[in-house]
N, C-alpha and C positions, 0 to 999 in steps of 0.2 A: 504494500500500500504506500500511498506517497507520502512523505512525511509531515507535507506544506499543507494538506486539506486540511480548508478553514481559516489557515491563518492570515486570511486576509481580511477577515472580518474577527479580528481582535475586540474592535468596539461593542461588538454585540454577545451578550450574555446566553441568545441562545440560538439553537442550531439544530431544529428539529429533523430527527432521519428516522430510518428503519433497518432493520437487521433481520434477516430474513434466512433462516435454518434449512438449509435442502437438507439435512439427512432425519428431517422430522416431518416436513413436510410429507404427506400422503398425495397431495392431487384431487381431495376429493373436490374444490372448488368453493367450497363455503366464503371462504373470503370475495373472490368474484362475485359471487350472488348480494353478499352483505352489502358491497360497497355498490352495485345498482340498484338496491333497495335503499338503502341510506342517500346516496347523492341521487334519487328519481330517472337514473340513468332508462330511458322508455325504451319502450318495445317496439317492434315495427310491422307493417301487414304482413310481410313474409320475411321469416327467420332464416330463409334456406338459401339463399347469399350470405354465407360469409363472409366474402369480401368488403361486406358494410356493415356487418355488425358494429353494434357499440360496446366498449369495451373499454373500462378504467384499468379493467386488474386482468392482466390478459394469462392463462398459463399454460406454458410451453413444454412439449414434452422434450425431454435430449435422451439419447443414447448414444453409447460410446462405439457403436461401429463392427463391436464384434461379433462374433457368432455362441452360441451356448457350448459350454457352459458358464463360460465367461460373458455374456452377454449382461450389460448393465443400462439400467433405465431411472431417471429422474425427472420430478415436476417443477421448476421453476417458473415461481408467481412475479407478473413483472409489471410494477407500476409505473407510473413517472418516478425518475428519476429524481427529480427535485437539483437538477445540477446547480451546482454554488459556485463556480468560478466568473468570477465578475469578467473574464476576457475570453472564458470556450463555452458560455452559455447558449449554443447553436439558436433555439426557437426567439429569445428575447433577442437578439439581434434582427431576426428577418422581418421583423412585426412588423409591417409598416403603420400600423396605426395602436398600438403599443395594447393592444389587449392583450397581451403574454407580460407578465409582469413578475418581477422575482421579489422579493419584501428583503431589501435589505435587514430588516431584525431577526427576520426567527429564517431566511433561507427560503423558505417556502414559495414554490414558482406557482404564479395563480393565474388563472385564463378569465378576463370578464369577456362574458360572451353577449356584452349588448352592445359593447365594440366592436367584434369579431366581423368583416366582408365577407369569410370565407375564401378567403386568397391561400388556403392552404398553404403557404409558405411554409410556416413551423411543423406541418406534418413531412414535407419532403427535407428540412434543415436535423429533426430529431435523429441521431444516429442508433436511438432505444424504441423507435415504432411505438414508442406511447401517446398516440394522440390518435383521434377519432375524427371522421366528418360525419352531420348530423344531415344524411339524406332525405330525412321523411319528417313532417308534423309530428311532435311527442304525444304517443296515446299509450293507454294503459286500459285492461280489463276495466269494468263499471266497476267488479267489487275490488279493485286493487288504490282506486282512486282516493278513499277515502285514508289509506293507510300511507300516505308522500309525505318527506319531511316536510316541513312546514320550511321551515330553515333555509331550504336549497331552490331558487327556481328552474324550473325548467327550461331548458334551453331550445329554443326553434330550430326549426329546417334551415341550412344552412351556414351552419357556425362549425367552430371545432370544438372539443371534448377531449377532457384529459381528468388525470387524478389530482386532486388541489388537497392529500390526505386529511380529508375530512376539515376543510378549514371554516364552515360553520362552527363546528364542536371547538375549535380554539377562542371562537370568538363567544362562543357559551361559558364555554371554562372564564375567559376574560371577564365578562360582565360579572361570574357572580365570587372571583375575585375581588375584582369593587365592590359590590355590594357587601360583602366580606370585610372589607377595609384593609383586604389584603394587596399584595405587588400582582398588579394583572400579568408583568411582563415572565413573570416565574412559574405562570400555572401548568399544571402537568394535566394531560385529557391524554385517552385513545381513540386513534381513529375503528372505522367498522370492520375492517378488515383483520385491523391486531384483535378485537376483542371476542371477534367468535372463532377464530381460529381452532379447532377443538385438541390441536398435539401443540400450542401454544407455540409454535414454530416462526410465528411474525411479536419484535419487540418493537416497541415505536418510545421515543421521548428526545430529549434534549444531549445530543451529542457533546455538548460543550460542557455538560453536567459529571466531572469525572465519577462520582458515584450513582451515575444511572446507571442501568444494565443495559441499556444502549450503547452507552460509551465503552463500555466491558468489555461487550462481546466486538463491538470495530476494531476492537486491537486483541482480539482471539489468532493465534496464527492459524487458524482454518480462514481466515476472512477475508474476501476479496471483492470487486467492485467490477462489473461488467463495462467495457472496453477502458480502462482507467488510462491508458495510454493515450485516447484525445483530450485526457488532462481537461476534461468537464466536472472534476468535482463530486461526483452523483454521489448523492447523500443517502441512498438505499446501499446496502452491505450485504452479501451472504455469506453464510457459514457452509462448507462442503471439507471431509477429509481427503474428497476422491480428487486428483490429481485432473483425469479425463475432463472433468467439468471445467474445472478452470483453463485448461487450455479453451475448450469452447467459449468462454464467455470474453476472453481475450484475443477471439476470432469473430466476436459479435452474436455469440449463440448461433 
């Protein structure tokens, strides 16, 4: 891992990421599901193009090539990335009308989608395929309608779509912070993905926290960072013993 992640943003106290366990992970998908239930990610009249699915928490199968009995298989869940280098941020560069925005305090790269043209630029600039185009009008079942975060609006036909890890829930955490009389800028939340996880295999919190288990496990030596060589920063981490993988994810999965 690089030594420098981060330290460009000395100024800021936090630096939310995730860590993310492949040899815990199972593949069942629960996290995918959570987090289009939580962020109102919609449905579409036909599901049977996937090439337009929508897709925050995308998961990928790898295998290593070989034949049995050696033959090895893993599920890698791939959100946004959340890249933090203030100079190989691919998608916040291409914007041209700045609806990709990174928060210099806590890191977290956010899409307002009532600025968005749809000029897909930041989907052809992501070198992580974490971004969506929103082909169709957002519809949901009658009886699913009533159960939408309230929190998250939905986004129209025409925009782009990505994981902003649950940054409602930071801004809930925030407010009752204050009303707390507490530091809003110190609050700990989970996003939807970390918290049904069921083999607990996704950590999410404040990188910059040396006593989080966030921080812990990014400097586990099983830990590594998918293409970390375009020196983007990405603030997602996984944990793997297997050797195989990491070559893959340093060839781009």
């Amino acid at each position: 891992m690089s030594g420098s992640a981060h330290s460009e943003h000395a100024e800021s106290k936090v630096r939310y990421g995730m860590v993310i366990d492949l040899d815990k992970c199972t593949g069942c998908g629960a996290c995918s599901v959570a987090c289009q239930q939580e962020n109102n990610v919609s449905f579409r009249p036909d599901e049977s193009d996937k090439l337009r699915t929508l897709s925050w928490m995308t998961l990928y199968r790898l295998e290593n090539g070989a034949d049995w009995p050696d033959y090895r298989a893993a599920m890698l869940p791939r959100p946004c990335m959340h890249c933090d280098s203030p100079h190989h941020s691919p998608c916040t560069f291409v914007c041209p009308v700045n609806a990709t925005i990174r928060d210099e305090h806590t890191g977290i790269v956010d899409h307002v989608a009532v600025r968005c043209i749809g000029c897909r630029y930041c989907m052809v600039a992501c070198p992580y395929h974490a971004r969506s185009f929103n082909w169709w009008d957002p519809t949901w079942p009658k009886s699913m309608e009533a159960m939408l975060t309230p929190e998250v609006s939905p986004r129209m036909r025409g925009v782009v779509e990505k994981c902003t890890f649950c940054h409602h829930r930071l801004n809930l955490a925030r407010d009752r912070a204050r009303l707390n009389g507490e530091d809003p800028d110190g609050v700990v939340y989970t996003p939807a993905c970390a918290e049904v996880c069921p083999t607990g295999a996704i950590t999410f919190g404040n990188l910059k926290d040396p006593n989080s288990d966030v921080a812990k496990l990014a400097k586990d030596p099983r830990a590594f960072r998918i293409l970390e060589k375009l020196h983007t920063e990405p603030k997602v981490y996984y944990l793997s013993s297997a050797q195989w993988i990491r070559r893959q994810s340093d060839n781009g999965l």
